[in-house]
C-alpha positions in Angstrom: 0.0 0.0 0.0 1.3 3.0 -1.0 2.2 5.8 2.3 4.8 7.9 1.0 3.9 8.9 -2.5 4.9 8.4 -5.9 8.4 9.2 -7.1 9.7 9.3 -10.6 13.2 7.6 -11.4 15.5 7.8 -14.7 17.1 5.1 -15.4 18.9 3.6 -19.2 17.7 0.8 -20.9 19.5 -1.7 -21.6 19.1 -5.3 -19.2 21.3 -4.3 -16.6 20.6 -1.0 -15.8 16.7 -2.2 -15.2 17.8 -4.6 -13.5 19.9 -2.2 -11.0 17.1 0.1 -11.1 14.9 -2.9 -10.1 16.7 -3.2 -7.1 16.2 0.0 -6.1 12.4 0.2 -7.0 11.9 -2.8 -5.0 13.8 -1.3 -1.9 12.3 1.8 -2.0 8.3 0.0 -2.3 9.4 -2.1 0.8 9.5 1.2 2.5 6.4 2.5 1.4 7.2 4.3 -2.2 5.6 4.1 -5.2 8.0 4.1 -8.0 7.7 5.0 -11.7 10.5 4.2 -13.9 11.8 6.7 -16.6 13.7 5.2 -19.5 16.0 7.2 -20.7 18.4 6.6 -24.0 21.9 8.3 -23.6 24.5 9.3 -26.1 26.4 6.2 -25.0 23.9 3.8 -25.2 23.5 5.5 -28.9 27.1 5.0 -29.9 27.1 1.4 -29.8 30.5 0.3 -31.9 32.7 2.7 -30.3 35.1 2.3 -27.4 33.6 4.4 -24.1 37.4 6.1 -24.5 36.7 7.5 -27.5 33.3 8.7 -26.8 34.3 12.2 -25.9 32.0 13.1 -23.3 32.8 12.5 -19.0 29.8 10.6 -18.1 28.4 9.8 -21.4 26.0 7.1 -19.5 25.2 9.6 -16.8 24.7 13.9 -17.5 21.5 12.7 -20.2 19.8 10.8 -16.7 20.6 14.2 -14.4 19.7 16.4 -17.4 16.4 15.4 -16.7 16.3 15.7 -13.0 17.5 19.3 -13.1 14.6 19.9 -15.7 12.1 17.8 -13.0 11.3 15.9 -15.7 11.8 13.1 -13.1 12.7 13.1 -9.2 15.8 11.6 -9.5 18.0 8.7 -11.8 19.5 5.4 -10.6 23.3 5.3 -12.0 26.1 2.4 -11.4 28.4 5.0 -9.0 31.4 4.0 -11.1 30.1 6.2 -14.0 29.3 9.2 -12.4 31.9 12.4 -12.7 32.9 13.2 -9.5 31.9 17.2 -10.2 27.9 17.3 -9.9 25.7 20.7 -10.0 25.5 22.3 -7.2 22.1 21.7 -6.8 22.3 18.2 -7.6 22.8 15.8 -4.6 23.6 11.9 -4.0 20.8 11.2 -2.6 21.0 7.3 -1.9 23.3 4.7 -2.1 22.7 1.5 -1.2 24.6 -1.3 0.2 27.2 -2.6 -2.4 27.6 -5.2 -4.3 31.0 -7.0 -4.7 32.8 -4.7 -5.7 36.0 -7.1 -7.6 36.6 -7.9 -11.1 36.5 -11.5 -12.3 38.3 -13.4 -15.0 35.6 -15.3 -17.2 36.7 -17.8 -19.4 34.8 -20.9 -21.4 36.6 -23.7 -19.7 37.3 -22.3 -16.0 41.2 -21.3 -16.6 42.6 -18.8 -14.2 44.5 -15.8 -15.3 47.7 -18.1 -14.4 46.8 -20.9 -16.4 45.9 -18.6 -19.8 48.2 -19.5 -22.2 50.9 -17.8 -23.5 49.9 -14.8 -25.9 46.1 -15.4 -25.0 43.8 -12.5 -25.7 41.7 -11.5 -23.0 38.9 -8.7 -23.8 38.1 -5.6 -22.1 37.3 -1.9 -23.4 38.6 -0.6 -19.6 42.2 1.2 -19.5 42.5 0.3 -15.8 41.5 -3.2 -16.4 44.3 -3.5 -19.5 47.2 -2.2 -17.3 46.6 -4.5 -14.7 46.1 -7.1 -16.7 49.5 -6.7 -18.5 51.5 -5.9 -15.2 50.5 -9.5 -14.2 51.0 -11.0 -17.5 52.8 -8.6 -19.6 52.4 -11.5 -22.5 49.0 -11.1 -22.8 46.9 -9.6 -25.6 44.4 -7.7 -24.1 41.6 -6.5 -27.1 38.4 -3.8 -26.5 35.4 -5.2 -26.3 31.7 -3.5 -25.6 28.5 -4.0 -25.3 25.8 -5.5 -22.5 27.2 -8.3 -20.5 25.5 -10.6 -22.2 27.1 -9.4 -25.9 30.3 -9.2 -24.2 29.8 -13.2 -22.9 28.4 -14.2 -26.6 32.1 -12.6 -27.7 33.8 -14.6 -25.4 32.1 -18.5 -26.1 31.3 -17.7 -29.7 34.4 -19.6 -31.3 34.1 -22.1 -28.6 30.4 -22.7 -29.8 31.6 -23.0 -32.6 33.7 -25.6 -32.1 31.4 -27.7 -30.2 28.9 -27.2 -33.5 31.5 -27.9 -35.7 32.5 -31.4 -34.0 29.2 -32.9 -33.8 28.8 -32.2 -37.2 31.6 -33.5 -37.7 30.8 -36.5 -35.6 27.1 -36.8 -37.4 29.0 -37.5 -40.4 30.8 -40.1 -39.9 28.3 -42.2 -38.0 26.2 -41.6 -40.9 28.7 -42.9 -43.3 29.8 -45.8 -41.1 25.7 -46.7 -40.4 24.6 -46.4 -43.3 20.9 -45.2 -44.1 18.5 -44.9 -40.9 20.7 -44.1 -38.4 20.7 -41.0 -36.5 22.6 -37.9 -37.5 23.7 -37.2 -33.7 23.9 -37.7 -30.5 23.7 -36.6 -26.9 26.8 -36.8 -25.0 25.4 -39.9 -22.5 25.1 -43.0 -24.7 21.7 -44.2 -22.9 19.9 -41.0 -23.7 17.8 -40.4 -26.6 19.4 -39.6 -29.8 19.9 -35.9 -30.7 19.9 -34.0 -33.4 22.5 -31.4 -33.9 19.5 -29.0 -34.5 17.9 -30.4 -31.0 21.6 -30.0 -29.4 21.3 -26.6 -30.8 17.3 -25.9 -29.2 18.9 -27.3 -25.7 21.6 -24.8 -25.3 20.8 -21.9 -22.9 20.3 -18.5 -24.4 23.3 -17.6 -23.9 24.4 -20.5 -25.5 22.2 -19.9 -28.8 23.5 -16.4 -28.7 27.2 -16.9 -28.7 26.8 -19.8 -32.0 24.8 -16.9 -34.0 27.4 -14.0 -33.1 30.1 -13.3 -35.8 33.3 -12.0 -34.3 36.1 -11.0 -35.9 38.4 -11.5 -32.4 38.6 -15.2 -30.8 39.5 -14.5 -26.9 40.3 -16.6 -24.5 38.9 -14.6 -21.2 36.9 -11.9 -20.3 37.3 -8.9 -17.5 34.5 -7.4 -16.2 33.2 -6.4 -12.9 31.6 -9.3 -11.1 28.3 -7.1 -9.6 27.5 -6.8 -13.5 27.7 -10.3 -14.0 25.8 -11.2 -10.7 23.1 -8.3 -11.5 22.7 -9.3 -15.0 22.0 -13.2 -14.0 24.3 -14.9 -15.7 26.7 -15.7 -13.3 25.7 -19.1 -12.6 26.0 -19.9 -16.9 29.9 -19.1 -17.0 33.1 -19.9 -15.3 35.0 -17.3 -13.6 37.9 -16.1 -11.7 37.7 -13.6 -8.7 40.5 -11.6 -9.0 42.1 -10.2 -6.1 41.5 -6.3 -5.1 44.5 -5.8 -4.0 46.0 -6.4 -7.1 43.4 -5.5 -9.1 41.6 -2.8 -7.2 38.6 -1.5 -8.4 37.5 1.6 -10.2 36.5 4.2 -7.8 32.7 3.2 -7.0 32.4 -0.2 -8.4 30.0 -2.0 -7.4 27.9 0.8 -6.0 24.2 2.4 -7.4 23.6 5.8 -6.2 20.1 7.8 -6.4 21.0 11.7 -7.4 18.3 14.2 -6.6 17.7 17.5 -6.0 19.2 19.3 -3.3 16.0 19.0 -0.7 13.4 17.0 1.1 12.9 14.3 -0.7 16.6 14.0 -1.7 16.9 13.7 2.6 13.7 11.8 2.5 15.5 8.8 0.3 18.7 9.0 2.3 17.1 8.5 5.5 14.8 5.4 4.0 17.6 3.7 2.0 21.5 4.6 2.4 24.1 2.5 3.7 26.3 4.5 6.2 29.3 2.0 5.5 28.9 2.2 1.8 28.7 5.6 1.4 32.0 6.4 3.9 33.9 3.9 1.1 32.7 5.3 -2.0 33.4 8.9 -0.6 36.6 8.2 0.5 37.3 6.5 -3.1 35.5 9.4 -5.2 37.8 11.9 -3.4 41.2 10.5 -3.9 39.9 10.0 -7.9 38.5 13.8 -7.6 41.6 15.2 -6.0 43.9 12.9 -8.5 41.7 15.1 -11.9 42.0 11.5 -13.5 38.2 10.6 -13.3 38.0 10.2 -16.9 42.0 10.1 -18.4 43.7 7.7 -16.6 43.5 4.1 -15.5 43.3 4.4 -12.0 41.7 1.8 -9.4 40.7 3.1 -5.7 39.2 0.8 -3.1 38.7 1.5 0.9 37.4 -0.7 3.4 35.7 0.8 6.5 37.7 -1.0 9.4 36.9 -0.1 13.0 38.3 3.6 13.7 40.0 3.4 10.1 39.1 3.7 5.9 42.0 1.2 4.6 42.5 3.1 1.1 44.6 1.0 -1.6 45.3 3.2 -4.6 46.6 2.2 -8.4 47.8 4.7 -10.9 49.2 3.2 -14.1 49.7 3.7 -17.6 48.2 2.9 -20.8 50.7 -0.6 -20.6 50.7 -1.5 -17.1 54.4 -0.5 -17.0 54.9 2.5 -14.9 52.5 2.8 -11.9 52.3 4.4 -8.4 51.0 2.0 -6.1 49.8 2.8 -2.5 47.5 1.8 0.4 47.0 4.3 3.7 44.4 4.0 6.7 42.5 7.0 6.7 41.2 8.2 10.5 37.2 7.7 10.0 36.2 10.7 11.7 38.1 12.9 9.0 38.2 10.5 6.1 37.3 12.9 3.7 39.9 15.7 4.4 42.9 12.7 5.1 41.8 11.1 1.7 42.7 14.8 0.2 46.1 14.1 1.3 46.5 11.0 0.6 45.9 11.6 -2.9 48.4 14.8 -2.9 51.2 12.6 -1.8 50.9 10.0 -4.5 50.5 12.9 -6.9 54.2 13.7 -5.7 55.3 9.9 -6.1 54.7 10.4 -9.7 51.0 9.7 -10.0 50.4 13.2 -11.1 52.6 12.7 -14.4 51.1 9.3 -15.4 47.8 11.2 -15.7 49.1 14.1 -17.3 50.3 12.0 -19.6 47.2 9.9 -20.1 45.6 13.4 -20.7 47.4 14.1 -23.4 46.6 10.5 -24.7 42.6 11.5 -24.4 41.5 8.7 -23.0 39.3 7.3 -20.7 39.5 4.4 -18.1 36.6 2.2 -17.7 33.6 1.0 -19.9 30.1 1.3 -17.9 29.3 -1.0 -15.5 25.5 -0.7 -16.3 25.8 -2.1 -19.5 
């Protein structure tokens, strides 16, 4: 029953941004909101074939959401925090944010391999700056090509030659029972001999849908693995469908924010309204302390850079990664930052590194034009 009114949220299209927008809708009704969702297409969602560092724009996934709040067009937009600039309107507000979800990347591959056992050479796929220089400071032999797109065309990618194998061989296998049985024997077969005979076309109809998907994809790269964040790939429902790989934060440490939704709103009552029915004290002393080491560093949108704190008793453990574009140079760093002035102490923390050389691998990535991380509401 609805008690506290009906609110108005933006949110983009595509699967997994409704389905991080569900999760707020549903929160938010627990406590007695009525919520009507707002779809809203953005320039990035428009530009689907090229890289999110080429796009041009800081928070291409984001401004066209708050555009529309600052209009009231809508009360307020649901965004993955790891997309948001760190500079907002004044009058604009984070109004909620929730608990997080994990906030790691994971390694996804089509036969459970870890990042250890990838071959030699083996391409993994990811359109993230941050998530490339990592990757090749752990295996500098690695290939690491862009891919985009939702999670699920970004899975398809990754299984499609593998499914194409797998087609290919019980063709392949059809064949030559055929030729050995002669006529009336079945073209296929299911992989236990006491089941009923298969088809290859009835192989093909018991696949999942992601399954189906990655056989009808045409890709013009074959990888080996996957990166991606693994709240996208729990969110999006597919996590149970692949293998993975948690890799570690400390040596992968997240972008700024992963992991995290946040509710931005108008500076006013119902912006304290939300806060009051839905934040997450712990979450939002993490992501702040994160967002202001990336805000202080000016590489929000330049540089791969990974930030991750951990609220620990009287403490914010901070662990900081600046690299460049190869995963060659970096300035790595972790400091416990005094709770009760997190904020201020993060400030400062970020300063030093910036004298550790931090400051001139984003310079330098500034000059390159690029931008860190695709979004994690694809």
């Amino acid at each position: 029953m609805k008690t506290r009114g009906t609110i108005r949220l933006a949110t983009r299209g595509s699967t997994l941004a409704l389905r991080q927008a569900d999760l707020v809708v549903e929160a938010l009704e627990a406590r007695g909101y009525e919520v009507d969702l707002v779809t809203v297409e953005t320039t990035g969602d428009q530009i689907r074939d090229e890289l999110i560092h080429r796009l041009g724009k800081t928070g291409a996934f984001v401004r066209e959401l708050d555009e529309r709040v600052l209009a009231e067009e809508v009360d307020g937009a649901i965004h993955s925090m790891k997309d948001m600039p760190t500079e907002q309107p004044s009058d604009l507000v984070t109004a909620v944010v929730p608990e997080r979800g994990r906030p790691g990347d994971v390694l996804v591959t089509p036969d459970g391999s870890t990042l250890e056992e990838l071959p030699e050479g083996a391409t993994v796929g990811t359109s993230s700056l941050r998530r490339r220089a990592q990757l090749l400071a752990a295996r500098p032999d690695l290939s690491v090509e862009p891919v985009r797109g939702n999670v699920d065309t970004r899975l398809e990618k990754l299984l499609a030659s593998t499914m194409d194998e797998r087609l290919a061989e019980r063709r392949e296998a059809a064949a030559d029972r055929r030729a050995s049985a002669g006529d009336g024997y079945k073209p296929d077969y299911s992989d236990d001999e006491e089941d009923e005979p298969l088809t290859v076309d009835e192989w093909v109809e018991s696949l999942s849908s992601l399954e189906r998907g990655a056989l009808e994809r045409e890709t013009e790269t074959n990888l080996d693995a996957l990166v991606l964040a693994e709240a996208g790939l729990d969110r999006s429902g597919l996590a149970e469908e692949v293998d993975y790989e948690r890799l570690p934060t400390a040596d992968f440490v997240p972008a700024p924010g992963q992991g995290a939704l946040a509710v931005t709103a108008l500076d006013g009552e119902l912006a304290r309204d939300l806060r009051g029915a839905l934040d997450h004290p712990r979450t939002r002393v993490e992501t702040t302390a994160e967002r202001t080491v990336l805000a202080t560093l000016g590489g929000g949108c330049i540089a791969p850079i990974g930030v991750y704190a951990v609220l620990q008793g009287e403490y914010v453990h901070t662990s900081v990664q600046v690299y460049d574009a190869d995963g060659e140079a970096s300035v790595v760093a972790s400091r416990d930052l005094p709770v009760e002035r997190y904020a201020e102490t993060a400030r400062e923390f970020a300063h030093s590194l910036e004298s550790r050389g931090a400051g001139e691998l984003i310079a330098a990535a500034r000059e390159d034009g690029d931008v860190p991380d695709e979004p994690e509401g694809k």
